[in-house]
The first five atom37 places (N, CA, C, CB, O) and aatype in JSON, in Angstrom:
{
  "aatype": [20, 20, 20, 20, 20, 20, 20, 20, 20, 20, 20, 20, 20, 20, 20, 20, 20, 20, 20, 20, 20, 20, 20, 20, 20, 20, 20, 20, 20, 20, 20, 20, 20, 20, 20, 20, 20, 20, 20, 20, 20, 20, 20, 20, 20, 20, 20, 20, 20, 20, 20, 20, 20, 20, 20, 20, 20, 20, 20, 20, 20, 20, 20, 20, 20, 20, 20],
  "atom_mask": [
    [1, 1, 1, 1, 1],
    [1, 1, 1, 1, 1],
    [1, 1, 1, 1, 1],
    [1, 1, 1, 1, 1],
    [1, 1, 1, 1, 1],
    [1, 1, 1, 1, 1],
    [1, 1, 1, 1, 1],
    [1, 1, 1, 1, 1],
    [1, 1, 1, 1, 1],
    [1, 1, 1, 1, 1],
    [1, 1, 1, 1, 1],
    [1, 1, 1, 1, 1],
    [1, 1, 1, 1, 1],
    [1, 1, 1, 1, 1],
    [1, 1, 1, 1, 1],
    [1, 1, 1, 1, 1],
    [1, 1, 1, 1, 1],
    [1, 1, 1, 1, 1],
    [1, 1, 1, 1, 1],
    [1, 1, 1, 1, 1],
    [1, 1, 1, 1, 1],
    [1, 1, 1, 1, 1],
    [1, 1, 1, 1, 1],
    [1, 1, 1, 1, 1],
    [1, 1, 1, 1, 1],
    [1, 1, 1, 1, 1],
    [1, 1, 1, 1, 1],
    [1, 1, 1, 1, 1],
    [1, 1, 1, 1, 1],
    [1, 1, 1, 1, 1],
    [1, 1, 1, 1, 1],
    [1, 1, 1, 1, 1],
    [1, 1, 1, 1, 1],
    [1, 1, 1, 1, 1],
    [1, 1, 1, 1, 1],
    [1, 1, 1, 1, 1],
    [1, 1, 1, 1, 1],
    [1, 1, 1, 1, 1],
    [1, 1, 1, 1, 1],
    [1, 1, 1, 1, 1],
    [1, 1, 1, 1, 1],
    [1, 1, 1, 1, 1],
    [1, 1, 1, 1, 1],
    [1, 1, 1, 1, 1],
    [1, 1, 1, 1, 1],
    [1, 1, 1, 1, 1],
    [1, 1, 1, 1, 1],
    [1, 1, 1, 1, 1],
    [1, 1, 1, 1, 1],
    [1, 1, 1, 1, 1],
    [1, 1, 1, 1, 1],
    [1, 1, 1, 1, 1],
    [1, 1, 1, 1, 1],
    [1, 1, 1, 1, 1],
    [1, 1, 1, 1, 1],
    [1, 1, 1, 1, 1],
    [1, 1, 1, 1, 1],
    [1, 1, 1, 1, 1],
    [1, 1, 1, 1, 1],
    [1, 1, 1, 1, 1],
    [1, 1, 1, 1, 1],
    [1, 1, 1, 1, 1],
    [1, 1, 1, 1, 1],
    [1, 1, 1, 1, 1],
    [1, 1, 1, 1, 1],
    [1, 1, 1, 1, 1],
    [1, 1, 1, 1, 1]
  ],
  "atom_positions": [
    [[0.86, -1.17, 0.0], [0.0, 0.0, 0.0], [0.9, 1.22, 0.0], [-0.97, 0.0, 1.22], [1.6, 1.61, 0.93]],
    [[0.77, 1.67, -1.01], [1.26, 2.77, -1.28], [1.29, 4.37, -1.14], [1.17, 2.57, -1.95], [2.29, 5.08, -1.31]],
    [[0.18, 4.74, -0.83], [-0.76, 5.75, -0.83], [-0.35, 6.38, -0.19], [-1.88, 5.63, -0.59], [0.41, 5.8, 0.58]],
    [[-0.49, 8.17, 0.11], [0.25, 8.91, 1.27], [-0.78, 8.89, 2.33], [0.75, 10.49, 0.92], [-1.58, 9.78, 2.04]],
    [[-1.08, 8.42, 3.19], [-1.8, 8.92, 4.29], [-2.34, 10.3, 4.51], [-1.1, 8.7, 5.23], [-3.52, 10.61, 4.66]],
    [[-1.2, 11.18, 4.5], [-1.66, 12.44, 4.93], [-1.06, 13.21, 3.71], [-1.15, 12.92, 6.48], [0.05, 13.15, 3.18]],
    [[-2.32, 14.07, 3.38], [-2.54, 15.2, 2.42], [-1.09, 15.94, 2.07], [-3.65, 16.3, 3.12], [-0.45, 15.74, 1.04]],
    [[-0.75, 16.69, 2.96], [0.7, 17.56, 3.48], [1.73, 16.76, 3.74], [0.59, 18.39, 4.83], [2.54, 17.23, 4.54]],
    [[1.92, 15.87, 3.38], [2.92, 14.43, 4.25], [4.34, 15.53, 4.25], [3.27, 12.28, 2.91], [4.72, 16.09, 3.22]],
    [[5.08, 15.71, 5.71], [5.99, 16.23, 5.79], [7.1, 15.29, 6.18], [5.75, 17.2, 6.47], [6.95, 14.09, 5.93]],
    [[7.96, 15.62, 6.64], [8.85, 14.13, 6.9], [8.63, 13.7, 8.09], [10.44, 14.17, 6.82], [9.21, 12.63, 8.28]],
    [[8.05, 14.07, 8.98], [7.48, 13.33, 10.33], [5.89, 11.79, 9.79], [6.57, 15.16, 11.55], [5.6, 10.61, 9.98]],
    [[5.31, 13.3, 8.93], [4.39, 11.73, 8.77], [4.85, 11.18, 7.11], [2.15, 12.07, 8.85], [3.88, 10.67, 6.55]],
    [[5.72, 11.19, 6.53], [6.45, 10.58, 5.46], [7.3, 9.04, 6.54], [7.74, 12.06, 4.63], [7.26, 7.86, 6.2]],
    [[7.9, 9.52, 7.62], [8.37, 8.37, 8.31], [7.48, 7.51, 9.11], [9.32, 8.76, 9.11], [7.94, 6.41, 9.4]],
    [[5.92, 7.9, 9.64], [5.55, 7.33, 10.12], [4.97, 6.41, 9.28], [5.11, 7.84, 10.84], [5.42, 5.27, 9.36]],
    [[3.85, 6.67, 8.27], [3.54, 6.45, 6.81], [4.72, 4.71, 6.75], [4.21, 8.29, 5.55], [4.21, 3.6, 6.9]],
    [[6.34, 4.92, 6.49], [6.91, 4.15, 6.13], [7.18, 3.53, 7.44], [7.8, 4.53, 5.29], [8.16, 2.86, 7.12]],
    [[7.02, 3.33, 8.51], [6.87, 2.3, 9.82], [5.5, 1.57, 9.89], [7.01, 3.16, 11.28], [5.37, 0.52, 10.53]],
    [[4.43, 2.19, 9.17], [3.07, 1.96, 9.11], [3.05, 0.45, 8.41], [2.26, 3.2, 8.27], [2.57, -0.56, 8.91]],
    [[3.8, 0.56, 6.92], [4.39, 0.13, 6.09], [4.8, -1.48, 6.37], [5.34, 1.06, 5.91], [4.1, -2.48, 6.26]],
    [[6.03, -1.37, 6.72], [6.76, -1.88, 7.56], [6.01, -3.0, 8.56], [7.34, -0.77, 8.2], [5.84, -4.21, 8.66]],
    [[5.78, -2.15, 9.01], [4.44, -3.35, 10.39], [3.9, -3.84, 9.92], [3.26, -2.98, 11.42], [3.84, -5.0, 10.3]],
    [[2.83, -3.38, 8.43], [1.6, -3.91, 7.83], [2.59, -5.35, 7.09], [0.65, -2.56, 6.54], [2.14, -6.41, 7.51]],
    [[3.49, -5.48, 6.37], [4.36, -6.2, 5.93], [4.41, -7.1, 6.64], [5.36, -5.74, 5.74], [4.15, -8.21, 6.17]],
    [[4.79, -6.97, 8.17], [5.36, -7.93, 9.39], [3.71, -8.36, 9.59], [6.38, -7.0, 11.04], [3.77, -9.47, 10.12]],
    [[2.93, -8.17, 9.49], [1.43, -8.83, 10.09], [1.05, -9.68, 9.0], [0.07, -7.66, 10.44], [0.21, -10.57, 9.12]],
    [[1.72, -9.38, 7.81], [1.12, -10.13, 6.43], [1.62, -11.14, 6.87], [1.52, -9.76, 4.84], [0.76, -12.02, 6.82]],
    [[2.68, -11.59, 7.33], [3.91, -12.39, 7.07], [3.61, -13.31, 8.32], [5.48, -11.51, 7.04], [3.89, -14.51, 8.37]],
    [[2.91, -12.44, 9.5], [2.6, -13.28, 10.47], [1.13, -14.36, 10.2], [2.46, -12.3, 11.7], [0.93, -15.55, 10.48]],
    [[0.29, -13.35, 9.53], [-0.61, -14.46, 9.04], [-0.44, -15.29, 8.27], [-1.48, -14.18, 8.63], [-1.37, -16.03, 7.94]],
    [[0.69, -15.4, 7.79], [0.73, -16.22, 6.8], [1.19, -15.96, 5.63], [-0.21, -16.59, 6.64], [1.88, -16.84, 5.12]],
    [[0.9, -14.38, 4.68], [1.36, -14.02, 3.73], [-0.01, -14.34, 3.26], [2.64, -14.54, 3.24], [-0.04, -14.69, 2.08]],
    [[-1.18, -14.31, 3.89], [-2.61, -14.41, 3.62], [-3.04, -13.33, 2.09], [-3.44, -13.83, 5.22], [-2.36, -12.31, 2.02]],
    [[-3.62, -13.44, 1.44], [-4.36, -12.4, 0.35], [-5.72, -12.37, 1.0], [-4.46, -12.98, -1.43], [-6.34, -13.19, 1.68]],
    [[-6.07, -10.79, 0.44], [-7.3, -10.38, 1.06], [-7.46, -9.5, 2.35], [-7.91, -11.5, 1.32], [-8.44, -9.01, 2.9]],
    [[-6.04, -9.5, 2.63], [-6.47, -9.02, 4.21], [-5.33, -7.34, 4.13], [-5.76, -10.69, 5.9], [-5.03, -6.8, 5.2]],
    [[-5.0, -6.93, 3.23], [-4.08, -6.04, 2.77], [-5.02, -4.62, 4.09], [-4.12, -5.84, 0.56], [-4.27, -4.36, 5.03]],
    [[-5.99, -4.08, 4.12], [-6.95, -3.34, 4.77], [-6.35, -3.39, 6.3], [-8.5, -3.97, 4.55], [-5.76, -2.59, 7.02]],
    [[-6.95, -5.14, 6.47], [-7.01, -5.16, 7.92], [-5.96, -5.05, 8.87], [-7.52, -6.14, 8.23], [-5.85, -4.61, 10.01]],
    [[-4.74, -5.92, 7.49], [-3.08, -5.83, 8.28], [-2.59, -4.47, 8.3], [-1.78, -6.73, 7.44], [-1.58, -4.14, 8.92]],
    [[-3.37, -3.59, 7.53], [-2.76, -1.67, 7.64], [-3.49, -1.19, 8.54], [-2.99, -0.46, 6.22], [-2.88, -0.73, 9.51]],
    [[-5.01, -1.11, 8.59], [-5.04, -0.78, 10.02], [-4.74, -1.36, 11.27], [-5.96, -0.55, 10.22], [-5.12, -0.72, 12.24]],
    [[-4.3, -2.15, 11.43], [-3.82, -2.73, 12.48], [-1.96, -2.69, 12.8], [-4.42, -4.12, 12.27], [-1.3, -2.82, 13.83]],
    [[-1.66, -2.5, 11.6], [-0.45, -1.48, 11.83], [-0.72, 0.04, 12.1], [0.43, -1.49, 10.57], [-0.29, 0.72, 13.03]],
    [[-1.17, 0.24, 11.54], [-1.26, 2.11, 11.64], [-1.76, 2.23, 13.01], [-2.53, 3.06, 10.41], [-1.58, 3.34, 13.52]],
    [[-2.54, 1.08, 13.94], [-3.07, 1.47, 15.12], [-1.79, 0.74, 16.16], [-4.81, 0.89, 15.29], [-1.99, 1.12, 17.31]],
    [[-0.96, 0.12, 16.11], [-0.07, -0.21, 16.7], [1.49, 0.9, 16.43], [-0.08, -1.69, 16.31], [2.25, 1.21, 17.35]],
    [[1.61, 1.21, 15.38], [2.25, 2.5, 15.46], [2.12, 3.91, 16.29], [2.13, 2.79, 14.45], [2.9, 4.58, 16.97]],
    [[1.0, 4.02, 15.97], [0.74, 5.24, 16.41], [0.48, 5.04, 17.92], [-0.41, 5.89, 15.63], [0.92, 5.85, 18.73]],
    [[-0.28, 3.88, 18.32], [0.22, 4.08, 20.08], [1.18, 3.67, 20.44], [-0.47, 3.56, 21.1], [1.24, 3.47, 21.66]],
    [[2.18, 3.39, 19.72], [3.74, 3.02, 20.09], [3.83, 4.64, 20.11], [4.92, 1.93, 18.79], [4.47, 5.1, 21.05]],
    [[3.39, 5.35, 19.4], [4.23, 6.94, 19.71], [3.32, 7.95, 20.65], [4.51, 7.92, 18.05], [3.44, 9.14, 20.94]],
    [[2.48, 7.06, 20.94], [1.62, 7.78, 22.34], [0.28, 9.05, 21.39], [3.29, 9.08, 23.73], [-0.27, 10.11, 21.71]],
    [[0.25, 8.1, 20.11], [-1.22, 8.38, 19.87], [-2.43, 7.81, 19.86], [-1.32, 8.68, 19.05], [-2.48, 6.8, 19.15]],
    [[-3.24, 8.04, 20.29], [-4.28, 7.22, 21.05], [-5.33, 7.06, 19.44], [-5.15, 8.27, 22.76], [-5.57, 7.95, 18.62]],
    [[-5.72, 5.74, 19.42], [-6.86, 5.62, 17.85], [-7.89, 4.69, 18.74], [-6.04, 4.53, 15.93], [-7.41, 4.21, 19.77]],
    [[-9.5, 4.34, 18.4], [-9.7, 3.13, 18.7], [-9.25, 2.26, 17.88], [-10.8, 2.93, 18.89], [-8.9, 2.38, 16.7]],
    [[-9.29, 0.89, 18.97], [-8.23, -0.03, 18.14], [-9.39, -0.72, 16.42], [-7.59, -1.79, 19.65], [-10.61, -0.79, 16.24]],
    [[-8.52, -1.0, 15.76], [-9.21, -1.43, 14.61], [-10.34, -2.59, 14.94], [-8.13, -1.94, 13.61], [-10.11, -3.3, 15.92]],
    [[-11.47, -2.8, 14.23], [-12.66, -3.99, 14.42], [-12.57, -4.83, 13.35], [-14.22, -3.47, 14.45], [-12.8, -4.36, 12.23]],
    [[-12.28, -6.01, 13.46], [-12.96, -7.31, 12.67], [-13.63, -7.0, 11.63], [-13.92, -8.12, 13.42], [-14.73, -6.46, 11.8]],
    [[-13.2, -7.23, 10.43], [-14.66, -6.79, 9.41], [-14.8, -8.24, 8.81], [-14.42, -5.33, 7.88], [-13.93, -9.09, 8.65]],
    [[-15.84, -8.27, 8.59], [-16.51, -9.51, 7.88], [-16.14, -9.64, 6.65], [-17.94, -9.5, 7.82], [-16.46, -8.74, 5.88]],
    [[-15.49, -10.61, 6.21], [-14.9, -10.44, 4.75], [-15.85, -10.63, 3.51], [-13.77, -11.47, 4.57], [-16.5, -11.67, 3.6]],
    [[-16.1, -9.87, 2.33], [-16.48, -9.46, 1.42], [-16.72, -11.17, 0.65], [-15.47, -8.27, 0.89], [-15.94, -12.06, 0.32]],
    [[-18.09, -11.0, 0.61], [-18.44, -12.62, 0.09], [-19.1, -12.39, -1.52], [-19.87, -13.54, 1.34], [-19.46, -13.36, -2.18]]
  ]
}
């Protein structure tokens, strides 16, 4: 996933963006290297990042996968 997150991406959220990245990668890899789940393994990085840096998100929910 490529995409900039934020509109203005400056180099604070250009680096977070690429730790976001990074994690989402490491969760693919923990499930398995699963397809389909590209969404759920980024928010669930982006919400483990960001309270690693003491920003508070609710945590991501379960979505029912697309039948």
């Amino acid at each position: 996933m490529s995409t900039m997150l934020f509109a203005s991406a400056g180099p604070i959220e250009a680096i977070l963006e690429h730790e976001i990245q990074i994690r989402a990668y490491e969760i693919y890899q923990r499930h398995g290297s699963r397809q389909g789940r590209a969404l759920d393994d980024w928010l669930q990085a982006e919400y483990e990042v960001l309270r690693e840096k003491g920003i508070s998100l609710a945590a991501p929910k379960k979505r029912v996968p697309y039948r």
